[in-house]
NUFI-139731 format. One line per 5 residues: for each residue x, y, z of N, C-alpha, C, O. Coordinates in steps of 0.001 Angstrom, whole numbers, padded with zeros to 6 digits. Layout:
N
X:Y:Z:X:Y:Z:X:Y:Z:X:Y:Z ~ ... .
END
This chain:
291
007624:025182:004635:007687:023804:004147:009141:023402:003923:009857:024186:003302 ~ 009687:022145:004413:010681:021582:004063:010832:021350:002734:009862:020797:002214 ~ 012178:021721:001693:012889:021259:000641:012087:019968:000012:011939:019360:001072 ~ 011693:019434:-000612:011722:018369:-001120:013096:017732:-001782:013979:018370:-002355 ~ 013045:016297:-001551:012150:015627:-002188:011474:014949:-000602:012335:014874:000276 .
010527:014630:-000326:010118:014357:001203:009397:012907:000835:008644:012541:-000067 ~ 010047:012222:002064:009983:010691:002443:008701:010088:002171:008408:009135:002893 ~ 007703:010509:001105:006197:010047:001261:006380:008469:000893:007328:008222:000147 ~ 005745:007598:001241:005119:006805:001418:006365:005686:001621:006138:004482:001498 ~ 007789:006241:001965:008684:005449:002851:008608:004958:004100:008298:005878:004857 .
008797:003564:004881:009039:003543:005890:010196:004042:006605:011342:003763:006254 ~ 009898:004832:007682:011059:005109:008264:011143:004432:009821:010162:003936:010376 ~ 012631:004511:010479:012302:004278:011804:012752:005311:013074:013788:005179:013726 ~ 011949:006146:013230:011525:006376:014279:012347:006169:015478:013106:007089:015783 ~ 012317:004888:016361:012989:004531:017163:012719:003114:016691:012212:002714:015643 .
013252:002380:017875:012998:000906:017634:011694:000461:017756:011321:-000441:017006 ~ 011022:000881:018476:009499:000336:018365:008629:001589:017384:007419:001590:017612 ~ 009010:002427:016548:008197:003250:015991:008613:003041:014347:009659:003661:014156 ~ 008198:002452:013245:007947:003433:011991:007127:004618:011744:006140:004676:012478 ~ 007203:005150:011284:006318:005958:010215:006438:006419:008978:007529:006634:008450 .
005039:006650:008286:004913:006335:006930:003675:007467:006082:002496:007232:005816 ~ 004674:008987:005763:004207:009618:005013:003336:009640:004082:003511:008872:003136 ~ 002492:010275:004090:001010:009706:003376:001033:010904:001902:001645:011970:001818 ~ 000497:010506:001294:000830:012122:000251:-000264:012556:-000048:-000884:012249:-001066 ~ -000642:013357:000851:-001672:014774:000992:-001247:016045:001584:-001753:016586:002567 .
-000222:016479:000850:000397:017367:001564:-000798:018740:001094:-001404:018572:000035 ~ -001066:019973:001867:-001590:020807:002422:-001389:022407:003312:-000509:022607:004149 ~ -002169:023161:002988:-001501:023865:004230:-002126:023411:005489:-001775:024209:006358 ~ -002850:022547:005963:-003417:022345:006968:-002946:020551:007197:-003566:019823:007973 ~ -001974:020161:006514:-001497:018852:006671:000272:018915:006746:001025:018057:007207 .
000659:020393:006054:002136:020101:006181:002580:019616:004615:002367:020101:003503 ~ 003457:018159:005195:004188:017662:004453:003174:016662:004553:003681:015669:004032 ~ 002009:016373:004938:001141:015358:004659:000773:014531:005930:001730:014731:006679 ~ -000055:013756:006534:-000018:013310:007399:000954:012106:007753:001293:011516:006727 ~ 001446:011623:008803:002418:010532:009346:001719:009586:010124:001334:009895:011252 .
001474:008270:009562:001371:007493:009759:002271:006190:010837:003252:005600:010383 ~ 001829:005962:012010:002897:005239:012726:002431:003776:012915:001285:003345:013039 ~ 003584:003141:012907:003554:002127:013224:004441:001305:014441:005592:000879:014534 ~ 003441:001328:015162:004790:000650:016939:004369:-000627:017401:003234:-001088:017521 ~ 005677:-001200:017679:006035:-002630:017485:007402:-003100:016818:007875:-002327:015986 .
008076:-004255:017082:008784:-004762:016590:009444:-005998:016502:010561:-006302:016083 ~ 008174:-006890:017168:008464:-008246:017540:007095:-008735:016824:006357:-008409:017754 ~ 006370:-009178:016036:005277:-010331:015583:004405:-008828:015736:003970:-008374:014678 ~ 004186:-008193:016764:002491:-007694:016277:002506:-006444:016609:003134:-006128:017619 ~ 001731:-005320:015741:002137:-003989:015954:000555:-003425:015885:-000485:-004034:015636 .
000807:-001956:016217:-000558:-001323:016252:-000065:-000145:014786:001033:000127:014300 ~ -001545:000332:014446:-001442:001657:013535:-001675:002685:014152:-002555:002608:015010 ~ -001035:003906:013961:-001575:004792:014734:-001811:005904:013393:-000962:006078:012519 ~ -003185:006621:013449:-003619:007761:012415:-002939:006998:011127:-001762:007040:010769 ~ -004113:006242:010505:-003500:005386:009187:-004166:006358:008134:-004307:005947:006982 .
-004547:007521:008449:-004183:008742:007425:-005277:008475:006431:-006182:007762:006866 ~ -005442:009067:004669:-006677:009249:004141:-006559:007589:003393:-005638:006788:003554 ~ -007688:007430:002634:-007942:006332:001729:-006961:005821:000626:-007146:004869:-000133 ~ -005994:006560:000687:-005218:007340:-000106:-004622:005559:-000641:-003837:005063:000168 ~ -005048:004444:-002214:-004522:003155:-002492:-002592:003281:-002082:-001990:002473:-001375 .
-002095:004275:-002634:-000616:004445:-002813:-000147:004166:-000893:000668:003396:-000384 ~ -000931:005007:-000381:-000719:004874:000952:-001144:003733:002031:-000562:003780:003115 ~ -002050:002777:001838:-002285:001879:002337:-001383:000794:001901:-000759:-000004:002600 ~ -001442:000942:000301:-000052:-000049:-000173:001329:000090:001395:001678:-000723:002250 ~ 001766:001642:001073:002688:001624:001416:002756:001531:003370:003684:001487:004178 .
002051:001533:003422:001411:000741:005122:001966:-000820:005252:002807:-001271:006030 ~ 001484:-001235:004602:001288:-002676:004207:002636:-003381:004169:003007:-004127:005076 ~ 003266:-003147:003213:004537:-002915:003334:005827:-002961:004328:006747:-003757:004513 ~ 005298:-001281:005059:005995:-001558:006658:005488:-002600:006856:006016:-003536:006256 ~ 004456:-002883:007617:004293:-004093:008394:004830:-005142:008376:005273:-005845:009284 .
004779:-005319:006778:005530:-006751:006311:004754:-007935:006728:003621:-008014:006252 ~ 005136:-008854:007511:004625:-010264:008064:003519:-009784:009267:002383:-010219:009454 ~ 004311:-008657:010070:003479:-008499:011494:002373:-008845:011199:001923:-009158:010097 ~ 001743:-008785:012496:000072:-009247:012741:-000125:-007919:013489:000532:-007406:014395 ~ -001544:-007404:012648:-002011:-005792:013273:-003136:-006399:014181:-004130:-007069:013903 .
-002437:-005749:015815:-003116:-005862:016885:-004374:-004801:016647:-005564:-005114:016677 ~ -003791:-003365:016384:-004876:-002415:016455:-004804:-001347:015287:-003713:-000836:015035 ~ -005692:-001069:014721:-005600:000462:014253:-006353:001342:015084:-007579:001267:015169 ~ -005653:002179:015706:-005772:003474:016344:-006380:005227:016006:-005557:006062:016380 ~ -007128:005575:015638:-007006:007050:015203:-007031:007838:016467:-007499:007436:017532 .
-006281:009433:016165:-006314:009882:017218:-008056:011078:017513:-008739:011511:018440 ~ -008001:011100:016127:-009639:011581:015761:-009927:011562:014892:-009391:010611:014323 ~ -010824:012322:013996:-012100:011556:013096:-011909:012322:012095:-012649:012174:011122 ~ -010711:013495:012063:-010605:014396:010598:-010293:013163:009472:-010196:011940:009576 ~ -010184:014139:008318:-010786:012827:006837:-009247:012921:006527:-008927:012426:005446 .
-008188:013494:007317:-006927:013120:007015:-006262:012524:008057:-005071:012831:008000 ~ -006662:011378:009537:-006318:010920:009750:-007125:009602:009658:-006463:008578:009490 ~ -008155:009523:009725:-009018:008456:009880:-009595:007443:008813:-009833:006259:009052 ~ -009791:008098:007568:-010371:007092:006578:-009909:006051:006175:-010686:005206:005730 ~ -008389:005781:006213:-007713:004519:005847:-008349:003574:006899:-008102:002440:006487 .
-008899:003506:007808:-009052:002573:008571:-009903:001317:008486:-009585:000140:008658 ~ -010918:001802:008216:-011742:000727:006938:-010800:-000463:006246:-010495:-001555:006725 ~ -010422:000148:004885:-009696:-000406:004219:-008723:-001328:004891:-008685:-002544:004703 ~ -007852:-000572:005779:-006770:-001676:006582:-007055:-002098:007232:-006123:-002758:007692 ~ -008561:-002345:008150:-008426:-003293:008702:-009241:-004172:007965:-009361:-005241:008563 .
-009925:-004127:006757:-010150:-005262:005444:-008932:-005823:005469:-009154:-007022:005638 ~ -007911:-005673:005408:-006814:-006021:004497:-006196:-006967:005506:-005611:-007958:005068 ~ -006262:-006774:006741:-005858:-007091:008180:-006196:-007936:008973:-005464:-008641:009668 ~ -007409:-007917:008916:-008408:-008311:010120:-008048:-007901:011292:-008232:-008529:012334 ~ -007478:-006746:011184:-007808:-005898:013005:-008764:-005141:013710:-009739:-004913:012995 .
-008821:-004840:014426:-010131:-004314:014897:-009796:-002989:015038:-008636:-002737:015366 ~ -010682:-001966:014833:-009929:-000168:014881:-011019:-000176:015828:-012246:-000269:015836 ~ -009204:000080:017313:-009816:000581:018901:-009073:001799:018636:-008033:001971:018001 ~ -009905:002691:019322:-009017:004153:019510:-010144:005328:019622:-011047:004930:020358 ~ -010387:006640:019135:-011394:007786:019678:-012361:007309:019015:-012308:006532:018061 .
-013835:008064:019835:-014890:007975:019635:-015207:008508:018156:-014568:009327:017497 ~ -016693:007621:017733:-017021:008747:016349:-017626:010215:016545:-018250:010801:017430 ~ -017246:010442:015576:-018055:012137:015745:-018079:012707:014111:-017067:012884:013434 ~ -019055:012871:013800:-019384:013511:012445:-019779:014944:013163:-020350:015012:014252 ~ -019388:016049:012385:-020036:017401:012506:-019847:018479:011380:-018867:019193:011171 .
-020852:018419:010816:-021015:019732:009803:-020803:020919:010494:-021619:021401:011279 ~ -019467:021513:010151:-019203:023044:010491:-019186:023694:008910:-018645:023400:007844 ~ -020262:024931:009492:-020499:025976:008332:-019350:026757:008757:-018826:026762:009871 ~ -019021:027431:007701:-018204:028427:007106:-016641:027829:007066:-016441:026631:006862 ~ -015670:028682:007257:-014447:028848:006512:-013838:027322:007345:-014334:026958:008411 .
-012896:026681:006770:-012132:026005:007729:-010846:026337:007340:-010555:026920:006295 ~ -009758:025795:008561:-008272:025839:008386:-007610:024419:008599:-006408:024213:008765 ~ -008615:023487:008563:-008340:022091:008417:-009674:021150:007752:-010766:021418:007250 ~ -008928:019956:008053:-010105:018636:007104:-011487:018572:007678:-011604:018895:008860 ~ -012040:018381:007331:-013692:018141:007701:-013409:016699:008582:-012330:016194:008890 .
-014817:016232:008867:-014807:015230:009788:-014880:013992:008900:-014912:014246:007696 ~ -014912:012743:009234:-014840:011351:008202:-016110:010977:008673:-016561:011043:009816 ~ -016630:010570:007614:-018900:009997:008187:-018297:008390:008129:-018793:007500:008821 ~ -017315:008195:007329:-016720:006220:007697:-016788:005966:008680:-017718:005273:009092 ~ -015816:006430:009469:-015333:005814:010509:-016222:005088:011725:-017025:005850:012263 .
-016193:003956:012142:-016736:003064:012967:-016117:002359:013636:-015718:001475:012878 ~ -015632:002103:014975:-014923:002107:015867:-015124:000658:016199:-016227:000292:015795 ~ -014427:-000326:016811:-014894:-001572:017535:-014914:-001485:018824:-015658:-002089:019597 ~ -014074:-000713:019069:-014045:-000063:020264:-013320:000861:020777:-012234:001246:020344 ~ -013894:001251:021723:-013540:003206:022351:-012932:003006:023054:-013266:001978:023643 .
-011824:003580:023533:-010922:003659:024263:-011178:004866:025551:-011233:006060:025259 ~ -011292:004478:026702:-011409:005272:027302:-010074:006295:028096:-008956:005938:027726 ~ -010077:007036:028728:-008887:007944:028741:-008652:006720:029987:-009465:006164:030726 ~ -006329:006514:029768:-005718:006092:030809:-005905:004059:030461:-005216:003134:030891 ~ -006977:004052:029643:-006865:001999:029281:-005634:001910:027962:-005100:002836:027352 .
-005443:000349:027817:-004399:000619:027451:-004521:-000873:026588:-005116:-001885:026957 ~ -003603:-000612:025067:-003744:-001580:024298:-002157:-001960:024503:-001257:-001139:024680 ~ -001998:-003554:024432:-000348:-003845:024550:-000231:-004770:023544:-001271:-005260:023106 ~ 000768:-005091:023115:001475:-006285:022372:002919:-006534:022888:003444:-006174:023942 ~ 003396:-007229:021879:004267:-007742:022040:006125:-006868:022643:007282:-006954:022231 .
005685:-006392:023353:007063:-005671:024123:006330:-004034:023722:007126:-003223:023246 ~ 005312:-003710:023851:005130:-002385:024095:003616:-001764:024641:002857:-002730:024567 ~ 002822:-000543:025171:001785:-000463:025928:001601:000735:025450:002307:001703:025734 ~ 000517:000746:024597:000030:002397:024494:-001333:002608:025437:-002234:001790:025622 ~ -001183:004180:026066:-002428:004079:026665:-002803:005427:026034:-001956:006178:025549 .
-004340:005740:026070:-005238:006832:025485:-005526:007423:026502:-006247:006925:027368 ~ -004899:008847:026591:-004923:010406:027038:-005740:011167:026285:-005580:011534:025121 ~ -006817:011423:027190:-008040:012196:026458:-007585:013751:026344:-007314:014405:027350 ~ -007525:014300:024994:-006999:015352:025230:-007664:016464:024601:-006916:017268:024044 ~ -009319:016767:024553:-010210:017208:023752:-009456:018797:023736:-008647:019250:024547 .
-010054:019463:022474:-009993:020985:021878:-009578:021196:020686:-009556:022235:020025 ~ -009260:020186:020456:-008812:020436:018757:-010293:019784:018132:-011129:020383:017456 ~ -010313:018659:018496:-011853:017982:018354:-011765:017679:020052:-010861:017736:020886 ~ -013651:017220:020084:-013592:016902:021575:-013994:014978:021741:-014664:014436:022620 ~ -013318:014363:020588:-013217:012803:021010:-011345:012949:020772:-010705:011897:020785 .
-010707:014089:020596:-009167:013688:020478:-008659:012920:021723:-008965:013059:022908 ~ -007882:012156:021179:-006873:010931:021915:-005098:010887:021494:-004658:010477:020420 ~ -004355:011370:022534:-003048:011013:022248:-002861:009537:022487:-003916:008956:022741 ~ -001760:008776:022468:-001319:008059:022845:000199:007724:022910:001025:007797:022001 ~ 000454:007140:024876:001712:007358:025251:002389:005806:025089:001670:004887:025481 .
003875:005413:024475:004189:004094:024494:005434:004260:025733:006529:004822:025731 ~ 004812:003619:026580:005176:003457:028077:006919:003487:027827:007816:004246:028193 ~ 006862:002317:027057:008574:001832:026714:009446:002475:026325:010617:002310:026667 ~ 008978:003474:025405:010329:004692:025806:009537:006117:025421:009537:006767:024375 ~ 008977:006295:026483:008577:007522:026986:007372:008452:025460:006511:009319:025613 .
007746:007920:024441:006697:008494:023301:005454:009070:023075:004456:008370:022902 ~ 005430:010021:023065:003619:010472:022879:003468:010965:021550:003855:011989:020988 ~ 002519:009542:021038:001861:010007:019718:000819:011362:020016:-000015:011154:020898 ~ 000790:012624:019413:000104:013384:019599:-000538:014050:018943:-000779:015197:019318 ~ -001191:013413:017368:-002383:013785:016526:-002105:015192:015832:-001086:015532:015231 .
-002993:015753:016012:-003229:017154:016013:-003298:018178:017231:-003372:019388:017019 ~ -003266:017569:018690:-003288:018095:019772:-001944:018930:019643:-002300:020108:019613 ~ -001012:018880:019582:000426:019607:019399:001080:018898:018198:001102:017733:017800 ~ 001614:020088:017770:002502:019450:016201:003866:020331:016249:004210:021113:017136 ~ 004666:019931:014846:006099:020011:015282:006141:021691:014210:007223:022275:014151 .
005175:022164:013621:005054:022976:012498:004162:024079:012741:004572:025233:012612 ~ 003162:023866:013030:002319:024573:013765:001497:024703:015422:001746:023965:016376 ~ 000513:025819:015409:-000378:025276:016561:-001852:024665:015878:-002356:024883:014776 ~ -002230:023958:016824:-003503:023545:016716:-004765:024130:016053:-005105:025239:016466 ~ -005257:023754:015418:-006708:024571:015075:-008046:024262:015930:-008605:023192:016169 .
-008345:025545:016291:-009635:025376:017088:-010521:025834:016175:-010350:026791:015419 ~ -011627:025021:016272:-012831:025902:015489:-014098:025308:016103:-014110:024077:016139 ~ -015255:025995:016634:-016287:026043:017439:-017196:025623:016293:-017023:025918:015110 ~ -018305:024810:016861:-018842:024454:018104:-018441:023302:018686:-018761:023134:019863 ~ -017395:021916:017759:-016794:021032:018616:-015203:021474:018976:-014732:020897:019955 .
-014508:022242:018424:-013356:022970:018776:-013449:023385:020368:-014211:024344:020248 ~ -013267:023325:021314:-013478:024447:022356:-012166:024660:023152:-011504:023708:023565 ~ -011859:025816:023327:-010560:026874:023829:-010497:026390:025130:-009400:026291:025679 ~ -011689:026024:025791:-011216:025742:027094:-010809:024107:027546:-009990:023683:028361 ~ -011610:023528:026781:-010592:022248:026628:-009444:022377:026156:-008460:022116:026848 .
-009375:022660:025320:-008045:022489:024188:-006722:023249:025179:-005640:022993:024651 ~ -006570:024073:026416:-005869:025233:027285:-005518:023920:028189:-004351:023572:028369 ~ -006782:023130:028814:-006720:022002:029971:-005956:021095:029688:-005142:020671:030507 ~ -006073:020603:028430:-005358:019400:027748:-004127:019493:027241:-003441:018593:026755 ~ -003780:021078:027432:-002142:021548:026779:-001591:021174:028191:-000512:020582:028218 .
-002536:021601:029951:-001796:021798:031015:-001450:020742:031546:-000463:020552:032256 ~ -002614:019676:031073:-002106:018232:031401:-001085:017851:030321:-000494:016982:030962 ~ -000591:017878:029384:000708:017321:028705:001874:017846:029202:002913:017185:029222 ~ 001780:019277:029714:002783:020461:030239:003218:019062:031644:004279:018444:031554 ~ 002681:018914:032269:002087:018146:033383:003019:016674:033452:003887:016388:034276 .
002520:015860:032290:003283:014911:032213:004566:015054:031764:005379:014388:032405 ~ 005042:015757:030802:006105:016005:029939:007130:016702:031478:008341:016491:031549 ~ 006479:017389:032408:007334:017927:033343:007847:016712:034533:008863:016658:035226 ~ 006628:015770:034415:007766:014697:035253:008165:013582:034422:008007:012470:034925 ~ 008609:013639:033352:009457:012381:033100:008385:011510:031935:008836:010944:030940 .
007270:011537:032207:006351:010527:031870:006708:010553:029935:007242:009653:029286 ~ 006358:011460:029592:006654:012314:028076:007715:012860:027437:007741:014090:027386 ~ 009036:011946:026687:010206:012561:026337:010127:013301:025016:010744:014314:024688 ~ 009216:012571:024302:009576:012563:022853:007729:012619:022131:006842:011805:022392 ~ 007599:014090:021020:006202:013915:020661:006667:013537:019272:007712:013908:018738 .
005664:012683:018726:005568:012188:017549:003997:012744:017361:003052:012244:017971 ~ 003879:013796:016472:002427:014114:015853:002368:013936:014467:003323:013884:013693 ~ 001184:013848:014213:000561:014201:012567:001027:014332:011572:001077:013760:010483 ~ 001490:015418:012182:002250:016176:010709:003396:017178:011346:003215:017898:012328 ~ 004472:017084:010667:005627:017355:011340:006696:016527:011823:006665:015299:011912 .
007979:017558:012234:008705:016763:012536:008482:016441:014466:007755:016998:015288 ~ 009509:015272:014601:009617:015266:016052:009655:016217:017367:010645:016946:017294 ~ 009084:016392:018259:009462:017316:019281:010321:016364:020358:010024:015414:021082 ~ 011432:017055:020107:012401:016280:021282:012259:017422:022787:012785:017111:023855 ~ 011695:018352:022654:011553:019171:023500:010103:019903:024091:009784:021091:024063 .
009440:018847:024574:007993:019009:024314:007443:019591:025298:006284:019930:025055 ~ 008040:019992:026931:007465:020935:027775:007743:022417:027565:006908:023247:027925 ~ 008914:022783:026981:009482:023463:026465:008314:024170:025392:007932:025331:025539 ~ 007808:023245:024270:006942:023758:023321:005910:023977:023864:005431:025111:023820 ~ 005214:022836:024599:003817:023023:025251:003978:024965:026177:003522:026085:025947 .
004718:024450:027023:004704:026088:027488:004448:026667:026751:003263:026966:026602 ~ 005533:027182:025808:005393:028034:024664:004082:028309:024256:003567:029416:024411 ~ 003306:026986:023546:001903:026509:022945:000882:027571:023904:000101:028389:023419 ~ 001107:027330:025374:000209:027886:026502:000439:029733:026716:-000473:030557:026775 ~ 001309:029896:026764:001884:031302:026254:001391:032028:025437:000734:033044:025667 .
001874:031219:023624:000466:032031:023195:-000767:031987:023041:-001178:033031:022535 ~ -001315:031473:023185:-002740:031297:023369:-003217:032079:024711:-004415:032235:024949 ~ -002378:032474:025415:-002343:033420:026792:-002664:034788:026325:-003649:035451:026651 ~ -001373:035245:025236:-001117:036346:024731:-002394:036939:023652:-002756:038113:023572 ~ -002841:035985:023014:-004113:036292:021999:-005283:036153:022915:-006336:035972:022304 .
-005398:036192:024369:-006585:036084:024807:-006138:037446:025369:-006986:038324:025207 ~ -005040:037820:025974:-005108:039420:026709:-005169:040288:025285:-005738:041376:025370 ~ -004716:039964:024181:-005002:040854:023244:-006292:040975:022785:-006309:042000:022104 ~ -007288:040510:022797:-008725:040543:022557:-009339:041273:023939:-010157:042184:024072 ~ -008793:040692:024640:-009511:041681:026344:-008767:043212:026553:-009106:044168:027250 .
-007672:043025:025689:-007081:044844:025403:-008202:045359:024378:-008919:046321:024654 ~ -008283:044779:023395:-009092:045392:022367:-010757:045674:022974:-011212:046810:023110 ~ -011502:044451:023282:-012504:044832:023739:-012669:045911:024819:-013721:046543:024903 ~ -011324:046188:025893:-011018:047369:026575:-011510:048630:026378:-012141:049417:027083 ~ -010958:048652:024940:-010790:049720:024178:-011949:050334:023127:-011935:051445:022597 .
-012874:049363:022999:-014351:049521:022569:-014753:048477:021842:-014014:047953:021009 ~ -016308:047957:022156:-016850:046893:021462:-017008:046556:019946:-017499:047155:018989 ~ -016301:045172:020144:-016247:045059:018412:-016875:044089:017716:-017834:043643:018345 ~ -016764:043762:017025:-016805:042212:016019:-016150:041406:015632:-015374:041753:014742 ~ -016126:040417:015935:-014786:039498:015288:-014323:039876:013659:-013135:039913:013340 .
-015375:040134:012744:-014237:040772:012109:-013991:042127:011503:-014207:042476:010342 ~ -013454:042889:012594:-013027:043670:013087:-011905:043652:014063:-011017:044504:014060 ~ -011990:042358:015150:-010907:042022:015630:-009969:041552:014549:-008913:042175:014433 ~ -010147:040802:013950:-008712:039932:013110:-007858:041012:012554:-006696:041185:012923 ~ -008579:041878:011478:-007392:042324:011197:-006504:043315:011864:-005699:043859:011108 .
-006480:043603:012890:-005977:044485:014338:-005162:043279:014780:-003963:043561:014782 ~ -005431:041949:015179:-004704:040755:015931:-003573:040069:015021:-002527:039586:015455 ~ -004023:040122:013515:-003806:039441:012694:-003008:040352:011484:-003548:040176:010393 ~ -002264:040949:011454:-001278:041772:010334:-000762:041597:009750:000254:041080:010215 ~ -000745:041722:008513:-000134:040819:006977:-001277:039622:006777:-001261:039214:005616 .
-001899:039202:007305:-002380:038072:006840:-003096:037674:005364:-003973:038083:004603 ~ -002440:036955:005452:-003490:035990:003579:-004700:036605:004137:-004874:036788:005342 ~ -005609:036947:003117:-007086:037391:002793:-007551:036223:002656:-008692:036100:003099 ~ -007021:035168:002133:-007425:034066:002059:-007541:032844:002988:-007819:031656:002827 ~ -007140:033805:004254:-006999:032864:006108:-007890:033660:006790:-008303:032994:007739 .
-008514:035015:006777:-009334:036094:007291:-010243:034802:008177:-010095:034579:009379 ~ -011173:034062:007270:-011958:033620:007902:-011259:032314:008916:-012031:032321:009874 ~ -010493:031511:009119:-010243:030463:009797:-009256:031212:010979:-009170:030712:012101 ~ -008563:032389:010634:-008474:033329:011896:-009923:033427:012691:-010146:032857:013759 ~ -010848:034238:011989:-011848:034712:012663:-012219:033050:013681:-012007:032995:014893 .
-012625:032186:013095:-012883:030896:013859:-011865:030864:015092:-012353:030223:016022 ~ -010670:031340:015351:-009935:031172:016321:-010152:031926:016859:-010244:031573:018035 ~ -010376:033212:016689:-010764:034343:017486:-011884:033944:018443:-011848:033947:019673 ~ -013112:033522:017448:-014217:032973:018299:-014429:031838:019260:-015391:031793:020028 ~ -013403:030840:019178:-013119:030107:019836:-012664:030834:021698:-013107:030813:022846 .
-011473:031416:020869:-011097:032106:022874:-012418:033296:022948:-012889:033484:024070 ~ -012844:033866:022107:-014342:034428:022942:-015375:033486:023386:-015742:033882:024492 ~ -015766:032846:023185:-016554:032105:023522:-016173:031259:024507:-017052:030652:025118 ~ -014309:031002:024956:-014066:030580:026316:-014608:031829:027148:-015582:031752:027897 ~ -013769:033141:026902:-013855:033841:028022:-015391:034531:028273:-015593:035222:029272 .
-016101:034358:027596:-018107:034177:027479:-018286:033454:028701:-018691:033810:029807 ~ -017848:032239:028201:-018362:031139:029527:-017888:031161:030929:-018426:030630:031900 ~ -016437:032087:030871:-015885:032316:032042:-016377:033963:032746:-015804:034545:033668 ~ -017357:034343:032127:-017866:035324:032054:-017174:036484:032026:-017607:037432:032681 ~ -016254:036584:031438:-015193:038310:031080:-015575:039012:030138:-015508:040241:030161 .
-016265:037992:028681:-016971:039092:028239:-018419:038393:027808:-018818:037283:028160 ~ -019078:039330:026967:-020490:039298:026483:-020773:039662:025324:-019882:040221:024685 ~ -022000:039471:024746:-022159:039028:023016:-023548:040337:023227:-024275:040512:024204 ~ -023514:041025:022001:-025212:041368:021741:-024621:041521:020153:-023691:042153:019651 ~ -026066:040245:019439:-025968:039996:018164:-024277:039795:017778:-023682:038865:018322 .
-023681:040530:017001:-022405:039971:016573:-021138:040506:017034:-020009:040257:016612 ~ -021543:041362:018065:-020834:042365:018853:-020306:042169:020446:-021167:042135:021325 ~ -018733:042026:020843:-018602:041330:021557:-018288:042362:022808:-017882:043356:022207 ~ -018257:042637:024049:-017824:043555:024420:-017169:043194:025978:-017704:042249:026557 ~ -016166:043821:026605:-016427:043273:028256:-017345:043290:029070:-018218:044158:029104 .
-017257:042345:029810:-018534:042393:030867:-018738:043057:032221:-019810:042933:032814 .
END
């Protein structure tokens, strides 16, 4: 974690068409709290991830904006720390919240992030590659499922920007957790950013939580790397005799908080259950083994 005292519920700028605006829920699964953006800078702007319900934080939304007129509020998905303000601001607004699909899902057991938001109600869905514009700028929605599978980045054409949620962050990696988590989306959607970011399209990531990635094929590789490396290390281990996930973690996982055991194990199960479907390995009862 960065030093305090940290910029919560300041506007900052970003670039010329970007504020953002620190929300204060800071977390281990939020950081320094979620970041709130705002792009535009002529009469009418969009929101992007207007973050939890949080009064202090919608105030301080409000604020940025100033006079503008809100074209859109945007979420990039449906966790209860990017999405719930949306309601509220667009009461306050009268904008319409276009951006990812809804999705409520009760996941049992441990998590390493926010649950899903049952609010959220969309005016409309954005499909991957359409595109919302205003006044001197064009975001379009890049479907980029595996973290959740309605996640949506969004790229502002005008200078190269990709808002990027929780799909890649500047602090951590992503959390997968099954049964809407899935490893093999979440691998596809790293290769397509790898993809754009390698020709030009993608200079600069602005995510969630964290700071900026000015170097974002660079990370994505990286991102793809390990997630490479923790899948040959589970296909070494299962090599070596059939186990249990937990039994794998603490072999994969050394030093770890006792108090992360389980939201490891969820990641673990995530890349088994890719390489299940890709058929490398196989399950009997809780026991995973090669195939």
């Amino acid at each position: 974690m960065p030093e305090k005292p940290w910029p919560t519920g300041l506007s900052e700028r970003a670039e010329p068409l970007v504020q953002r605006v620190l929300a204060p829920n800071p977390s281990p699964y939020t950081y320094t709290g979620t970041q709130t953006y705002i792009v535009g800078a002529e009469g009418d702007v969009a929101v992007i991830d207007p973050g939890p319900a949080e009064p202090a934080h919608i105030e301080a939304i409000m604020a940025a904006i100033d006079d503008a007129k809100v074209t859109a509020i945007m979420c990039t998905h449906t966790h209860r720390d990017h999405s719930p303000a949306a309601a509220p601001l667009a009461k306050l607004t009268g904008a319409p919240i276009i951006g990812c699909a809804p999705l409520v899902l009760d996941v049992g057991g441990p998590r390493s992030d926010e649950a899903f938001d049952t609010t959220y109600a969309p005016d409309r869905v954005l499909e991957d590659g359409e595109h919302m514009k205003g006044t001197g700028w064009t975001l379009t929605a890049i479907h980029t499922p595996g973290h959740t599978s309605n996640h949506l980045c969004y790229a502002l054409k005008e200078s190269g920007a990709l808002f990027t949620g929780d799909h890649v962050m500047g602090w951590s990696t992503s959390v997968v957790v099954p049964p809407d988590g899935n490893m093999g989306e979440y691998m596809a959607s790293l290769d397509r950013l790898y993809a754009r970011a390698g020709d030009g399209r993608d200079t600069v990531y602005y995510a969630a939580h964290g700071a900026p990635i000015t170097n974002p094929r660079q990370l994505v590789r990286g991102m793809i790397g390990h997630r490479r490396q923790r899948e040959k290390q589970i296909l070494s281990l299962l090599g070596i005799e059939a186990r249990a996930i937990k039994d794998l973690v603490p072999v994969m996982y050394k030093g770890l908080d006792p108090r992360l055991s389980g939201a490891a194990g969820m990641s673990v199960k995530a890349h088994l259950l890719d390489l299940e479907h890709r058929s490398m390995v196989s399950r009997s009862g809780d026991i995973w083994q090669m195939k």
